[in-house]
C-alpha positions as CSV (number, residue, x, y, z in Angstrom):
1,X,0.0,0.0,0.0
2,X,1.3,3.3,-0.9
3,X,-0.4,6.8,-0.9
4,X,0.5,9.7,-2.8
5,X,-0.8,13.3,-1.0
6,X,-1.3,16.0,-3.9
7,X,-2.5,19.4,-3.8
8,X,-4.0,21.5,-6.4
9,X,-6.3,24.7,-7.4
10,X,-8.7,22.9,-9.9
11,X,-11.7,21.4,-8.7
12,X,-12.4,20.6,-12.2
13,X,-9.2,18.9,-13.4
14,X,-9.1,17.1,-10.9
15,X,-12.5,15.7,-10.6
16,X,-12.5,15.0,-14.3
17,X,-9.6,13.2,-14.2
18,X,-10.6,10.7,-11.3
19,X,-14.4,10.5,-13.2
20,X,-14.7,10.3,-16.7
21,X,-12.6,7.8,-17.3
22,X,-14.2,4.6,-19.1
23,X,-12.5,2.9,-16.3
24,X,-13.2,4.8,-12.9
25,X,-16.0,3.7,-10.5
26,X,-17.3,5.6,-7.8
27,X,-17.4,3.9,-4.6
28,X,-18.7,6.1,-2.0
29,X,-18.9,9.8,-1.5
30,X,-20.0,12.4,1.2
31,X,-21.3,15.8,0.7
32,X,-21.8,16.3,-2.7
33,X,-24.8,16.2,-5.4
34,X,-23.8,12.8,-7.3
35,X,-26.0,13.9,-10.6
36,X,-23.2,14.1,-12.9
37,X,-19.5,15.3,-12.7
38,X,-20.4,18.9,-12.8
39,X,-22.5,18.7,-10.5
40,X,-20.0,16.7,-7.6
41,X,-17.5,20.0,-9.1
42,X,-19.8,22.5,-8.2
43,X,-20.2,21.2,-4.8
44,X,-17.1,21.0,-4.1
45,X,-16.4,25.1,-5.6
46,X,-19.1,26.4,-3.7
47,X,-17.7,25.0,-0.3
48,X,-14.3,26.0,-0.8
49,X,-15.8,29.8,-1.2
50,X,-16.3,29.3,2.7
51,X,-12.3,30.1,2.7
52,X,-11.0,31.9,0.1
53,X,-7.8,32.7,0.9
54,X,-6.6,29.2,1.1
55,X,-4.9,28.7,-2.5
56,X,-4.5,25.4,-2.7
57,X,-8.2,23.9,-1.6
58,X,-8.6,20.5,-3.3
59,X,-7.0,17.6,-1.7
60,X,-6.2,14.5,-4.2
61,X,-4.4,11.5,-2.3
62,X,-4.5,8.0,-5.2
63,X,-3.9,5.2,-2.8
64,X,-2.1,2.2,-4.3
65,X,-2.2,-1.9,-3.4
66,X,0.3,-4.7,-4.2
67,X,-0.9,-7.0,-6.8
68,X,-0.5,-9.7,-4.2
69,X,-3.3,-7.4,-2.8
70,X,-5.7,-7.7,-6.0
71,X,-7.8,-10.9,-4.5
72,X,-9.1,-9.3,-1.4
73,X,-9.3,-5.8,-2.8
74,X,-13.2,-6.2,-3.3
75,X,-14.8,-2.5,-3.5
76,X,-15.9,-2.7,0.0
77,X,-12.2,-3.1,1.8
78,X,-10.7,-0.8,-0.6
79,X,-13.5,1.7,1.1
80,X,-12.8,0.4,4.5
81,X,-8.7,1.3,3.9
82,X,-9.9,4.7,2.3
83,X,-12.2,5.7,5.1
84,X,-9.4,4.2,8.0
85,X,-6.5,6.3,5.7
86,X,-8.3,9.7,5.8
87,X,-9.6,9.0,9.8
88,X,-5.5,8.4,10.2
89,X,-4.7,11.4,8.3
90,X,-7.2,14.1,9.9
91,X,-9.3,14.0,7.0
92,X,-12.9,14.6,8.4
93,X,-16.0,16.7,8.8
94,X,-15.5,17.9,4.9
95,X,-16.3,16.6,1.1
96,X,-15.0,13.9,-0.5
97,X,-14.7,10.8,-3.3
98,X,-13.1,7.7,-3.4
99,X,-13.0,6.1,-7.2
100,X,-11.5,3.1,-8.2
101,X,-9.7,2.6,-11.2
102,X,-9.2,-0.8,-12.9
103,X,-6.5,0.9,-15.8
104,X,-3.6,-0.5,-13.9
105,X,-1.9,-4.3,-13.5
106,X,-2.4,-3.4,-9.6
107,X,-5.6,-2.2,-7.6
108,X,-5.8,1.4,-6.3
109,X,-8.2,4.3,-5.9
110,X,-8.2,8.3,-5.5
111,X,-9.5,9.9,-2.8
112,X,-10.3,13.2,-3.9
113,X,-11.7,15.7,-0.8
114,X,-12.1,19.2,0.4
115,X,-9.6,20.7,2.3
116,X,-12.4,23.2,3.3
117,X,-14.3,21.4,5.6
118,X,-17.8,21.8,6.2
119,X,-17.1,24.8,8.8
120,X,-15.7,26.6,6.5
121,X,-12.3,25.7,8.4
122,X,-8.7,24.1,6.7
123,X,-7.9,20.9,7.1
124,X,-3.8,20.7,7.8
125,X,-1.3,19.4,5.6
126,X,1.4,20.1,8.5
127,X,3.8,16.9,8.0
128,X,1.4,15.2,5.6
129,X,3.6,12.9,3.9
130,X,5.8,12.3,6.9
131,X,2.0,11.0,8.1
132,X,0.7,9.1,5.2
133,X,4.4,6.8,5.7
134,X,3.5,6.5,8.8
135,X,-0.4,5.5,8.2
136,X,-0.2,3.3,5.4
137,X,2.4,1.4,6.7
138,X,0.2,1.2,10.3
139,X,-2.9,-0.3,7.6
140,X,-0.1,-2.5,5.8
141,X,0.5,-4.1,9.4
142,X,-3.1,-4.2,10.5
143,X,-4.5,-6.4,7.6
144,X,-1.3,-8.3,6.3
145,X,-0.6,-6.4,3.1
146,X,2.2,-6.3,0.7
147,X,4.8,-3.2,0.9
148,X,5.8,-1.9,-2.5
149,X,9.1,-4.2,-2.8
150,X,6.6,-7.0,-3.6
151,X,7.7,-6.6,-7.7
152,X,10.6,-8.6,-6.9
153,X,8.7,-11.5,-5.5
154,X,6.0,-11.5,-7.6
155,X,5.2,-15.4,-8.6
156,X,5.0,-14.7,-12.3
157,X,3.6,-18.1,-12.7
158,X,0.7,-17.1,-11.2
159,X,0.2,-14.1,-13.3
160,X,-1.9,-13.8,-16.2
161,X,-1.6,-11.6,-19.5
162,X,-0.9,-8.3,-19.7
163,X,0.3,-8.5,-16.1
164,X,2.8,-11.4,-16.7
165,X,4.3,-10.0,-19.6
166,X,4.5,-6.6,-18.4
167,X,6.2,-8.5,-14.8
168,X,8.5,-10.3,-17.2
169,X,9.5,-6.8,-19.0
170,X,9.7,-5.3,-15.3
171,X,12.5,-7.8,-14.4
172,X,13.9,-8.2,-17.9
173,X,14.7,-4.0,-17.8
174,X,16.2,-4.2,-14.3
175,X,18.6,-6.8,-14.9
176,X,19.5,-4.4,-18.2
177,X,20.2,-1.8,-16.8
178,X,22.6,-3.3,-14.3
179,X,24.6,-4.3,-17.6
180,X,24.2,-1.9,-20.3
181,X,26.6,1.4,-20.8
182,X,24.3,3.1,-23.3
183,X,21.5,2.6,-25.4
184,X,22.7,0.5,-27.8
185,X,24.1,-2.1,-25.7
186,X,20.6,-1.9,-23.5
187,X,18.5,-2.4,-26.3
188,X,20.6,-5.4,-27.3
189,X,20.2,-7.1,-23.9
190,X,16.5,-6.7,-23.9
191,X,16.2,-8.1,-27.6
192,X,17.8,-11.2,-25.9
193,X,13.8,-11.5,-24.2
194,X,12.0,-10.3,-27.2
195,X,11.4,-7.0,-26.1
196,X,12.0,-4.1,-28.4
197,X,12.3,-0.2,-27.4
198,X,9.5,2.4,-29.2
199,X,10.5,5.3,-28.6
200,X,7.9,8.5,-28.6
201,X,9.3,11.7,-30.5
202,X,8.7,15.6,-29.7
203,X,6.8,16.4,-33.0
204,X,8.6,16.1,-36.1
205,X,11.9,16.2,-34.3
206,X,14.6,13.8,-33.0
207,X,13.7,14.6,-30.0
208,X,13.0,11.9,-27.5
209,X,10.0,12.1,-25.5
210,X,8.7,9.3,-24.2
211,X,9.6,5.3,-24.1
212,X,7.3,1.8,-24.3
213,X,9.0,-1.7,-24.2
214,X,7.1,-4.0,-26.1
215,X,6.8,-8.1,-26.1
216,X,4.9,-10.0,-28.2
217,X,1.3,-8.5,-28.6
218,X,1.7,-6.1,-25.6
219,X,3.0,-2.8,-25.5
220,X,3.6,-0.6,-21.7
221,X,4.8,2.6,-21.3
222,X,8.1,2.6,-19.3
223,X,6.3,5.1,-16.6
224,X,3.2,2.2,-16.5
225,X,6.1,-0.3,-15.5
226,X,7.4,1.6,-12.8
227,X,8.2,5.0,-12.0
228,X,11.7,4.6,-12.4
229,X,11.5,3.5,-16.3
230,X,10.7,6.3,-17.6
231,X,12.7,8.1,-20.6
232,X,15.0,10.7,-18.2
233,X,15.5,8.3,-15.8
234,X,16.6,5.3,-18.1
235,X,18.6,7.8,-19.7
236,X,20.6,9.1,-16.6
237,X,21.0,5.6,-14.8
238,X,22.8,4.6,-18.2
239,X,24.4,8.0,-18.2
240,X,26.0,7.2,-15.1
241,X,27.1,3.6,-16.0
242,X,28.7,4.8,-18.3
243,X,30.7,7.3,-16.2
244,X,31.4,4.6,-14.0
245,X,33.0,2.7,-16.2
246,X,34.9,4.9,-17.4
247,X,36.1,5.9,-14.2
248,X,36.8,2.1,-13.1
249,X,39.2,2.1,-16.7
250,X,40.9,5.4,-15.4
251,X,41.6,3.5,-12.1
252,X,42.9,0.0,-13.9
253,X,45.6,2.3,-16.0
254,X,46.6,4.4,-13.7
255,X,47.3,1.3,-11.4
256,X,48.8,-0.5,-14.1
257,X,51.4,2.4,-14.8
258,X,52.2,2.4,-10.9
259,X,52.8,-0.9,-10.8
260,X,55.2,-0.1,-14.2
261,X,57.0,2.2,-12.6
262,X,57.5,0.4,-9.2
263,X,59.1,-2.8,-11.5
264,X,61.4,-0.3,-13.1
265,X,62.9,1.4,-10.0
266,X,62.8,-1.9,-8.5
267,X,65.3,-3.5,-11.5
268,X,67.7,-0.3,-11.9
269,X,68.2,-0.4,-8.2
270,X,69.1,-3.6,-8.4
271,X,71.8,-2.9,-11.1
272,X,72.9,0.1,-9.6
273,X,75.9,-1.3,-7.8
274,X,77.4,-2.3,-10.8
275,X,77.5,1.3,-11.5
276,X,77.9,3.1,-8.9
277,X,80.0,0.8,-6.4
278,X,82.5,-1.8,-6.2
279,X,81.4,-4.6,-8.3
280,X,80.7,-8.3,-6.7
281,X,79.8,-11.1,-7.6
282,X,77.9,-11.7,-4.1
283,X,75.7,-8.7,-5.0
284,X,73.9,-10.9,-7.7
285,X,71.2,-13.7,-7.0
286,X,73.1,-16.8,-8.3
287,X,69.7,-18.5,-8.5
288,X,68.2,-15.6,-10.9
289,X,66.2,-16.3,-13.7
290,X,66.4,-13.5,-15.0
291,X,68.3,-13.7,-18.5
292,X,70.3,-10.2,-18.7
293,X,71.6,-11.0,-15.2
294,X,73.0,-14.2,-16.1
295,X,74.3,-12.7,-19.0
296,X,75.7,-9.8,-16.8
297,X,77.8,-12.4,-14.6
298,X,78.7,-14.6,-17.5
299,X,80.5,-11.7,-19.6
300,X,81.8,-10.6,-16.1
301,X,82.9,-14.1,-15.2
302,X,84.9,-14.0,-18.6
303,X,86.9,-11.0,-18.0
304,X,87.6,-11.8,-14.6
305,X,89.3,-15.3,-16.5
306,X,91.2,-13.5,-18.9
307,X,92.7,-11.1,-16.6
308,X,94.1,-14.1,-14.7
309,X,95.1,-15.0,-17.3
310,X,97.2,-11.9,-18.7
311,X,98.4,-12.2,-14.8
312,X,100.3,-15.1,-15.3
313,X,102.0,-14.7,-18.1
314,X,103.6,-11.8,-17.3
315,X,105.0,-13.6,-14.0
């Protein structure tokens, strides 16, 4: 369960958007005239002309359930958690609506009220969203529901279409995006799955707008998928992969050129006392591998020979 608080100025806008939707049901209601949507926006106008000075009078809070949820979710508990949220919240003694709309994999509703109550008084938004964690996660206890990291333990098995394939895109994406660099190498992962990028264009320009992933005979808009897959977003998390990488490269040369220059310090001081000091034979590993140095001693070994050599002629 998850609850969204918004605030706005247009009774109208809002109210149309909740209502006249081929897909939205109204469950319950209080304080309004229920003849049409007009009429439930006038209702609500005339009210907030109790208080006009408060700007932002129309409150708009979607609540959101699992799709582990969806079974028990029958129109009356979904009124039960609406009615228990707004009690929680403060809401009370004012207008409101609670619609359900079936447009979405997982159930949820909007709870549209008047943040003019019926008094004519406002109805605080003082720490709202610090309270609506706090409340839905109280009604998530209370009657056993899922918390919003359920998308990774969704039994897709038990899904049906368009919710399985959109799950399957879901996880497909994820696992993606923890891979690709850019675009190209993103789009090739997900081909791997069958699904293919559309991308939605600003007009007649290059311009990208907008994203869907598409498998098979469905097609989701990344946003429908979750809130994270949308065009920007994509687009910065491979952004930053990118950086990353590039970043980890910088750190593999630049480690690779230490480790250069520590081996070549390492072997001229180890021939510096040829240079630089007396010369012995003692100062060389007689067990080295290493082909110049046994080359070294050899030539070394040699002169020393023919010096002895000279030596005892002339005695």
């Amino acid at each position: 369960m998850i609850g969204k608080i918004i605030k706005g100025k247009s009774f109208k806008g809002c109210i149309s958007y909740v209502l006249d939707k081929e897909y939205s049901k109204l469950l319950d209601s209080e304080g309004v005239l229920l003849g049409d949507t007009k009429s439930i926006i006038n209702s609500f106008y005339m009210q907030s002309l109790m208080n006009p000075k408060l700007a932002k009078s129309i409150g708009h809070i979607p609540l959101a359930y699992a799709v582990e949820d969806a079974p028990k979710m029958t129109d009356e508990f979904m009124v039960q958690l609406a009615k228990e949220y707004m009690q929680e919240m403060k809401i009370a003694n004012t207008q409101y609506i609670i619609v359900r709309h079936s447009d979405k994999s997982h159930p949820h509703c909007h709870i549209v009220f008047n943040r003019v109550d019926n008094d004519g008084k406002t109805i605080s938004d003082k720490n709202d969203r610090y309270r609506n964690t706090k409340v839905c996660k109280m009604l998530k206890e209370r009657y056993g529901l899922h918390f919003g990291e359920g998308k990774e333990k969704v039994n897709l098995d038990s899904l049906k279409d368009p919710d399985k394939t959109k799950y399957e895109i879901y996880h497909a994406v994820n696992s993606a995006l923890k891979l690709a660099k850019d675009w190209r190498q993103f789009a090739s992962i997900l081909s791997k799955h069958g699904i293919t990028i559309v991308n939605k264009y600003k007009g007649k320009t290059d311009e990208v707008q907008g994203i869907s992933f598409k498998k098979g005979d469905y097609s989701f808009k990344g946003s429908d998928i979750d809130r994270n897959f949308s065009y920007s977003k994509l687009n910065n998390r491979l952004t930053a992969n990118q950086e990353q990488a590039k970043n980890v490269a910088k750190e593999i040369t630049k480690q690779d050129f230490s480790n250069e220059r520590t081996a070549v310090t390492h072997k001229t001081a180890s021939s510096g006392s040829f240079i630089s000091g007396g010369f012995s034979l003692f100062d060389i590993n007689p067990n080295s591998t290493n082909p110049e140095e046994e080359q070294f001693i050899n030539e070394m070994q040699r002169r020393k020979r023919k010096k002895n050599k000279r030596r005892g002629r002339s005695l």
